[in-house]
C-alpha positions as CSV (number, residue, x, y, z in Angstrom):
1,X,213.6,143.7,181.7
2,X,213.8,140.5,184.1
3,X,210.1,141.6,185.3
4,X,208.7,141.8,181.3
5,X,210.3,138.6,180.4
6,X,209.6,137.0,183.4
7,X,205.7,138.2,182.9
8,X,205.7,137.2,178.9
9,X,206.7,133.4,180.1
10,X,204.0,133.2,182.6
11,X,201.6,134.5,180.0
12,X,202.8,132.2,177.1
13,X,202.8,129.0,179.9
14,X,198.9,130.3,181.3
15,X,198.0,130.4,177.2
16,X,199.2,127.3,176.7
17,X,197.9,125.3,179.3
18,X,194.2,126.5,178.2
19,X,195.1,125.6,174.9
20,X,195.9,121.9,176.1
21,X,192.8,121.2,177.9
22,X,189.8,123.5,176.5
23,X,188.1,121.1,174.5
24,X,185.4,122.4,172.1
25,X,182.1,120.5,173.1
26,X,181.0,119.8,169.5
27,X,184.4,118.2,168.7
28,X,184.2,115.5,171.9
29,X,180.6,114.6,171.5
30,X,181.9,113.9,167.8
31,X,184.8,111.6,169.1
32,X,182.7,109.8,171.4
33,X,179.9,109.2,169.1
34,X,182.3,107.3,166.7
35,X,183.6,105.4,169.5
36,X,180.1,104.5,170.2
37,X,179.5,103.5,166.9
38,X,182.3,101.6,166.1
39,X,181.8,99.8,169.5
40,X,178.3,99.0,168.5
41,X,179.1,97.0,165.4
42,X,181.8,95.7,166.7
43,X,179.1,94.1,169.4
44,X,176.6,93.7,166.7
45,X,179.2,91.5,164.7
46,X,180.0,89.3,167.6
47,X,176.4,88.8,168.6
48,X,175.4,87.7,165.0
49,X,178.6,85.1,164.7
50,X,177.5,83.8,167.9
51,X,173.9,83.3,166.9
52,X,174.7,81.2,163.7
53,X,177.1,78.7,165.7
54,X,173.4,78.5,168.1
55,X,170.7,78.4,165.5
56,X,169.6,75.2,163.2
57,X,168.9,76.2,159.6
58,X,165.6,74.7,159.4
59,X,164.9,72.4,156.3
60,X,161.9,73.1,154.2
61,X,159.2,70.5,154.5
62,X,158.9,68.4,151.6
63,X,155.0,68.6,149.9
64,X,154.7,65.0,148.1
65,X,152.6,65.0,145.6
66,X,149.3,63.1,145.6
67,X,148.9,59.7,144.1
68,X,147.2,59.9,140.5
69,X,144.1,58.0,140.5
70,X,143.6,56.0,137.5
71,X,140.8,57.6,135.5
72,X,137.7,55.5,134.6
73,X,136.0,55.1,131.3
74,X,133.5,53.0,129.1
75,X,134.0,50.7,126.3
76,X,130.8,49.7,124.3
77,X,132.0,46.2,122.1
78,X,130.4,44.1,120.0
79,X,131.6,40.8,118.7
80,X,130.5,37.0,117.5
81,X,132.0,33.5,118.1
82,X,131.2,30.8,120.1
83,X,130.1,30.6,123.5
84,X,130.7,26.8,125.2
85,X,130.6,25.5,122.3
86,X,127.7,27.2,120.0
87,X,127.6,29.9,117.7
88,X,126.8,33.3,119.1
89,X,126.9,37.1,119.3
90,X,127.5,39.0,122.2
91,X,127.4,43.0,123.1
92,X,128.6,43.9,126.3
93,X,130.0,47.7,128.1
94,X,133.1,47.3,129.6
95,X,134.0,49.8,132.6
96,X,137.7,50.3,133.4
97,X,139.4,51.2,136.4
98,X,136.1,50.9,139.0
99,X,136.4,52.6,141.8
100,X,140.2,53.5,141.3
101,X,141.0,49.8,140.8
102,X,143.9,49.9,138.7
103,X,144.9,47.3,135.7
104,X,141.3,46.1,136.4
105,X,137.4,46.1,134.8
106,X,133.5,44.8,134.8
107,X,132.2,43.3,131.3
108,X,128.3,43.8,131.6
109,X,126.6,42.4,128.4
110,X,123.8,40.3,126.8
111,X,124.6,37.0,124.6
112,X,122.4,35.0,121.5
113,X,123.6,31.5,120.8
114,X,122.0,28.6,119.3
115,X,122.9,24.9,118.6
116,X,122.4,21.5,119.6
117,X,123.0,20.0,122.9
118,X,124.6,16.6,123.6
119,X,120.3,15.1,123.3
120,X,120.4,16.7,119.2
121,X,117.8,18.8,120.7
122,X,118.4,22.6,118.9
123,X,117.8,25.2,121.7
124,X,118.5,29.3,121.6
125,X,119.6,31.0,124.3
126,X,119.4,35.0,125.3
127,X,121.9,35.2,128.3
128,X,123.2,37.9,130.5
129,X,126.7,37.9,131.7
130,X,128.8,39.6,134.5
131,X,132.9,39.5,133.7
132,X,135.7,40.7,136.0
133,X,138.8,41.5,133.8
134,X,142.5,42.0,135.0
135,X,144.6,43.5,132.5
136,X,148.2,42.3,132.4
137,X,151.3,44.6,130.9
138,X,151.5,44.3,127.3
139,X,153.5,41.1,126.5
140,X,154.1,41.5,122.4
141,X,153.9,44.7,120.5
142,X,153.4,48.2,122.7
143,X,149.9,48.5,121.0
144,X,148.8,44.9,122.0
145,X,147.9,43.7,125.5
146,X,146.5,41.0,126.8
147,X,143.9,39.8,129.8
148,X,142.5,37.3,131.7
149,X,138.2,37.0,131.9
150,X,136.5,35.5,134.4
151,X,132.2,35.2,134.7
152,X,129.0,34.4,135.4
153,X,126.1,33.8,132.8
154,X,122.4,33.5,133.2
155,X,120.2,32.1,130.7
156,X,117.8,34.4,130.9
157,X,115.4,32.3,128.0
158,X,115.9,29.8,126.0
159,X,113.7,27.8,124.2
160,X,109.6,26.7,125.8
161,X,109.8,30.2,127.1
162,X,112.0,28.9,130.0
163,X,114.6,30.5,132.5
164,X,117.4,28.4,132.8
165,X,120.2,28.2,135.4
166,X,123.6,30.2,136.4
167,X,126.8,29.0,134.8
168,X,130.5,30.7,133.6
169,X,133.0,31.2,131.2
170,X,137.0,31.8,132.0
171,X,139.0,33.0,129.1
172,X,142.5,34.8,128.4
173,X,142.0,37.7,126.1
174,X,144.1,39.8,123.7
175,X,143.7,43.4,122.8
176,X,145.1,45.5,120.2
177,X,144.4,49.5,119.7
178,X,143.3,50.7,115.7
179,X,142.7,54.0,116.9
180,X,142.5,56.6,119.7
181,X,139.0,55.5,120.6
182,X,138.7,52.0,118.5
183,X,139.9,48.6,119.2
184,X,139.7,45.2,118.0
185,X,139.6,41.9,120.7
186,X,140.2,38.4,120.4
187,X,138.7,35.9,123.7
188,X,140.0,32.4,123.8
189,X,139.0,30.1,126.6
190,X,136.3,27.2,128.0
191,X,132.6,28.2,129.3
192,X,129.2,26.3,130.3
193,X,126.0,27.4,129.5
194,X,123.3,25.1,131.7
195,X,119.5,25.2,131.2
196,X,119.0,23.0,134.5
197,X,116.3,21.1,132.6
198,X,118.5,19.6,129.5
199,X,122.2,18.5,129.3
200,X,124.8,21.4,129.8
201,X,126.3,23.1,126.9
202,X,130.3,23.3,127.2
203,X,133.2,24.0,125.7
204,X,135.0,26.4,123.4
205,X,134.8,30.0,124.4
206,X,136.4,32.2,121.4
207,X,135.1,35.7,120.5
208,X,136.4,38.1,118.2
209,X,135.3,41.5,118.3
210,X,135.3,45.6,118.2
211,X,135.3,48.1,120.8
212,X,135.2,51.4,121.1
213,X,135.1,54.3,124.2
214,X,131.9,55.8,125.4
């Protein structure tokens, strides 16, 4: 009996020591996979706190806008008064915003005036006239802004078939819109019209008149 017992206990201690260390190989590689795993984003965690205390966030580059270049445009205007001091009529073209030249324009135009000088001696006159206009911010009403005119005049012909000289006219001006296209002026100021054979003509510059875009 002491030999059978003493056999089963060796038996049961043999079985159980295989039992303690034969691993199956599927069951380890599975264990040491998730280790791997787990250690991988525990390393991948680290590594990405790490790189946001290094890296800048980069700030987007700001696009500014372009300028806005005024837009240019023609007035055609017509009008009557009196230019330095004799009754006239004058049609001019009026182009604003040359060249990108803001709150500014050219007044191209043609005059007819007649009257008599300081001799009594009744001449007429065809001139041509060059302008440069500044326009100022509207002072009164939103609708109603006002100018200042500054020029050159040639009489181009006056009366014995003559040429006569180069003179100029300074004026403030004042001008109110009627419409989207349409608008009514009013010129106030001194010019000089000069023949260069007779006495000058000078004195009141005053023109009312309508314009309207080309």
């Amino acid at each position: 009996m002491k030999k059978i017992f003493t056999g089963l206990l060796a038996l049961m201690l043999l079985l159980s020591c295989a039992a303690a260390f034969a691993v199956p190989p599927r069951v380890q590689k599975r264990r040491i996979t998730k280790r791997r795993i787990i250690r991988n984003k525990k390393q991948k965690a680290v590594l990405k706190r790490r790189l946001q205390k290094v890296v800048i966030p980069v700030r987007k580059a700001r696009i500014m806008p372009r300028p806005k270049v005024p837009r240019s445009f023609m007035e055609l205007e017509l009008g009557a008064g009196y230019l330095a001091s004799i009754p006239g009529i004058v049609g001019a073209v009026r182009l604003h915003n040359p060249m990108g030249m803001v709150s500014s324009s050219i007044k191209l135009g043609v005059a007819y005036a007649t009257g008599k000088d300081s001799d009594q001696v009744d001449r007429k006159h065809a001139l041509l006239f060059i302008d440069g206009i500044y326009r100022m911010a509207p002072m009164f009403k939103p609708g109603i802004k006002p100018y200042l005119g500054l020029g050159i005049n040639l009489v181009a012909y006056t009366s014995g078939k003559k040429t006569g000289a180069i003179d100029g006219q300074a004026y403030l001006g004042l001008e109110g819109r009627m419409s989207r296209r349409n608008s009514a002026y009013l010129e106030f100021g001194y010019g000089l019209i000069r023949t260069g054979f007779s006495p000058t003509y000078k004195g009141l510059h005053s023109i009312i008149g309508f314009k309207t875009i080309i």
